[in-house]
C-alpha positions in Angstrom: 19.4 -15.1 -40.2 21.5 -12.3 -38.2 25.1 -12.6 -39.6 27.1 -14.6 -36.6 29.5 -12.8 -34.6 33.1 -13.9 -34.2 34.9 -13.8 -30.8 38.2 -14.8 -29.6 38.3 -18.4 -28.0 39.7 -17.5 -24.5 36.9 -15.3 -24.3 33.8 -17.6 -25.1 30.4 -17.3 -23.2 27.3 -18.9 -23.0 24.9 -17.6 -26.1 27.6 -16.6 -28.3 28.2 -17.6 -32.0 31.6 -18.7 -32.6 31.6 -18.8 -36.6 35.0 -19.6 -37.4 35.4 -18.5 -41.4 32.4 -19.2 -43.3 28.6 -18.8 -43.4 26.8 -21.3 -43.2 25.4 -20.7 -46.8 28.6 -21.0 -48.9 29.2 -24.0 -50.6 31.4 -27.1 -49.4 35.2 -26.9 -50.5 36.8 -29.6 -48.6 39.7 -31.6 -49.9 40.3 -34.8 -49.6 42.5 -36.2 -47.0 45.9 -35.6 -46.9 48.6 -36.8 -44.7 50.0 -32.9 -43.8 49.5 -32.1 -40.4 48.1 -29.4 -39.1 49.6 -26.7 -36.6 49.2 -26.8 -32.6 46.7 -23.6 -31.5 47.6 -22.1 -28.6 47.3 -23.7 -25.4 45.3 -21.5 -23.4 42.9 -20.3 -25.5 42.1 -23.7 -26.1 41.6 -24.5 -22.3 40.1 -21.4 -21.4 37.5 -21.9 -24.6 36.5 -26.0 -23.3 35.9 -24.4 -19.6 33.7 -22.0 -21.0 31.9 -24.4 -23.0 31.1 -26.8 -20.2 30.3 -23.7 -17.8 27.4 -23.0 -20.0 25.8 -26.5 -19.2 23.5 -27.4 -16.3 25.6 -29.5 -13.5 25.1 -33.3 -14.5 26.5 -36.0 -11.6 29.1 -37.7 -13.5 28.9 -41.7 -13.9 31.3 -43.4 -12.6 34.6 -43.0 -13.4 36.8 -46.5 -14.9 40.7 -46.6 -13.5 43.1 -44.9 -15.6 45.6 -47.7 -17.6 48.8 -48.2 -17.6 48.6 -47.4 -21.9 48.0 -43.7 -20.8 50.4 -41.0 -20.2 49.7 -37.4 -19.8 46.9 -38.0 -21.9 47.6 -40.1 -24.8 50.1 -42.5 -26.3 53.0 -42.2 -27.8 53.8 -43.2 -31.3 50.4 -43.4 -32.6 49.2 -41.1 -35.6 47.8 -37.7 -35.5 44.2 -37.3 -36.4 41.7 -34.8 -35.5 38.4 -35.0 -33.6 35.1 -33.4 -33.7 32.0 -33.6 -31.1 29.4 -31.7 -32.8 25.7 -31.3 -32.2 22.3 -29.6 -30.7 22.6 -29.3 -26.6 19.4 -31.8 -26.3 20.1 -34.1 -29.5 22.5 -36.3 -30.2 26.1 -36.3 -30.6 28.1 -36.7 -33.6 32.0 -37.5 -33.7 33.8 -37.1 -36.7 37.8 -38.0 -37.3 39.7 -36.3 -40.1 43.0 -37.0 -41.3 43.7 -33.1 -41.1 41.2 -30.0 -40.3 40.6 -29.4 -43.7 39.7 -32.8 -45.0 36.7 -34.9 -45.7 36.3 -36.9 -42.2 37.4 -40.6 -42.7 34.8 -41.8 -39.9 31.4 -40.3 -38.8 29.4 -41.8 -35.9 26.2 -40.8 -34.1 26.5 -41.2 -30.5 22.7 -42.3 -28.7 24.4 -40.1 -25.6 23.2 -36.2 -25.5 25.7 -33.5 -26.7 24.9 -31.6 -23.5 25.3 -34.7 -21.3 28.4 -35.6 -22.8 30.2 -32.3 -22.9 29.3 -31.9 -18.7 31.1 -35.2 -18.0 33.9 -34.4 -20.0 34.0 -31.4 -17.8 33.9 -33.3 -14.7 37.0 -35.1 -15.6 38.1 -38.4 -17.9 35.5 -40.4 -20.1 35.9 -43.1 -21.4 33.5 -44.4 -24.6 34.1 -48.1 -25.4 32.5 -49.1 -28.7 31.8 -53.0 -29.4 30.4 -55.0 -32.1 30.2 -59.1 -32.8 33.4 -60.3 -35.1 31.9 -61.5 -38.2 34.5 -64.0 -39.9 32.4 -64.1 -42.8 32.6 -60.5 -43.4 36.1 -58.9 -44.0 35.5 -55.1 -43.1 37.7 -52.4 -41.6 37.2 -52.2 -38.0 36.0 -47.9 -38.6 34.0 -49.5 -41.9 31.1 -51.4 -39.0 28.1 -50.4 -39.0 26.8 -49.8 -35.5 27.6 -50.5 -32.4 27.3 -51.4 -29.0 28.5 -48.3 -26.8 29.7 -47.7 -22.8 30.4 -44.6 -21.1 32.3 -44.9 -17.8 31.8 -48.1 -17.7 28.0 -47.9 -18.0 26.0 -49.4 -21.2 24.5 -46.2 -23.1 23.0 -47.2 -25.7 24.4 -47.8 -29.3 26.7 -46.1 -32.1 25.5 -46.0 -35.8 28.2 -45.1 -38.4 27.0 -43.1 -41.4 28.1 -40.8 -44.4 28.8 -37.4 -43.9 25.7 -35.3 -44.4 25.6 -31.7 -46.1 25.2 -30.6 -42.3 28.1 -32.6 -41.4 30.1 -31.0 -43.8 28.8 -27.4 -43.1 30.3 -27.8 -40.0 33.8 -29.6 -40.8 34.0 -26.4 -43.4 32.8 -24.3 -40.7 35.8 -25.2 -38.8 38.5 -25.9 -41.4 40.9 -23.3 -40.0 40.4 -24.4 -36.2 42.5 -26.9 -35.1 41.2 -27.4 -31.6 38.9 -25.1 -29.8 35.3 -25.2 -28.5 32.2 -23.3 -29.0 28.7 -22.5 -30.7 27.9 -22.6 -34.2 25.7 -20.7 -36.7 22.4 -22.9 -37.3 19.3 -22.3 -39.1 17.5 -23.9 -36.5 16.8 -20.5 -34.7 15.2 -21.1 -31.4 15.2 -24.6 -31.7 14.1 -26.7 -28.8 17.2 -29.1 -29.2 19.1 -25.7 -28.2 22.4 -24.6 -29.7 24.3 -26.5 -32.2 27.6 -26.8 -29.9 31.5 -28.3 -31.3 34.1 -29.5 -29.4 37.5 -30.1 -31.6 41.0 -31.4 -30.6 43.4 -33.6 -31.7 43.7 -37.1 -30.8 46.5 -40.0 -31.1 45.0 -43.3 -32.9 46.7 -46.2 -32.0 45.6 -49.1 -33.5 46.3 -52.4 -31.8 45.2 -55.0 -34.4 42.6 -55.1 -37.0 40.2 -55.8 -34.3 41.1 -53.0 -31.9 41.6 -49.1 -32.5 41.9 -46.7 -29.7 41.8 -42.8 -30.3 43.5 -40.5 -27.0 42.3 -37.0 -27.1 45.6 -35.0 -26.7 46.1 -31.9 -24.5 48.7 -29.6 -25.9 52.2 -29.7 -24.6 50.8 -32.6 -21.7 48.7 -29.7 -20.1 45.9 -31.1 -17.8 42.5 -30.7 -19.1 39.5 -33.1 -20.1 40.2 -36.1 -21.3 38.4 -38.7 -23.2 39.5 -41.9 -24.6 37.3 -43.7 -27.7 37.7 -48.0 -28.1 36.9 -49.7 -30.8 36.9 -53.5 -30.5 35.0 -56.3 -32.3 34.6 -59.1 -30.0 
């Protein structure tokens, strides 16, 4: 495999390899969470590097759009704690999120989305999305709401199939090491899939605010920096 080329995040386009330390051969180092966070990237190359990433998709109509709370401002909620996101996956497959307690740690939580990366990524282009994740309340059962195992899901509103909550793979954590030194940013990743029909393995990463409202309800508030404007998506958890 051609060793990946490295480019600045402002200046991302369509095709390129955005490897952002390490090869996808050397072995997994990440820690285990920790409660330091980590340091704010800067704004712009963060916005310009999203816009390029969701240029480089075909245009999608957007489903449609639910009405904006009152729990949101500019972006997120207040008072909730810091945790960082990651949309990874092939264009054509399915899209993974995973939620670390820092860039650098083992992720606490990873879910496989039944939506496309490619699909996703275009309507978070198009403006806010909303994924609301439900399962049955078992009172029988006493696990963590992040510890169920799959779920009903919505985008926009719309039913869209279901989440399944897994271990992190050695994939999964090529990528989080991959990306340990990027605290939010957008682009394409090394693969050894070369040529692969499911197209180019893709990341989105940013932090988000987690504000849990019982121990039936979590909500995580992707978080543009300094209350900049930008895509926004909003992830519910509820057992019902």
């Amino acid at each position: 495999m051609p060793s990946p080329k490295t480019l600045p995040m402002g200046r991302l386009q369509p095709g390129n390899v955005v490897a952002p330390s390490l090869l996808p051969a050397a072995p997994v180092l990440l820690p285990q969470s920790s409660h330091k966070k980590g340091q704010w990237k800067s704004t712009k190359l963060f916005r310009r590097a999203v816009k390029s990433v969701f240029r480089s998709f075909p245009v999608i109509n957007p489903p449609c759009k639910m009405p904006v709370g009152n729990r949101m401002h500019e972006g997120h909620i207040h008072g909730g704690k810091q945790m960082t996101g990651t949309l990874f996956g092939y264009r054509k497959a399915r899209v993974n999120l995973a939620i670390q307690e820092t860039p650098r740690s083992v992720p606490l939580l990873v879910l496989e989305l039944s939506i496309h990366t490619g699909k996703l990524l275009q309507d978070m282009g198009s403006g806010l999305v909303r994924i609301a994740l439900e399962c049955e309340k078992n009172p029988s059962e006493k696990l963590k709401l992040i510890d169920e195992p799959i779920w009903t899901m919505y985008c926009n509103g719309r039913k869209a199939g279901y989440a399944v909550k897994r271990g992190p793979t050695e994939d999964d954590l090529k990528v989080m090491q991959n990306l340990h030194a990027v605290s939010m940013g957008a682009g394409v990743l090394p693969s050894q899939k070369v040529d692969s029909p499911e197209g180019e393995l893709t990341y989105m990463r940013a932090f988000f605010e987690r504000a849990i409202g019982s121990k039936d309800s979590e909500t995580y508030y992707m978080m543009n920096p300094n209350g900049t404007s930008g895509p926004e998506l909003s992830i519910f958890f509820v057992r019902v």
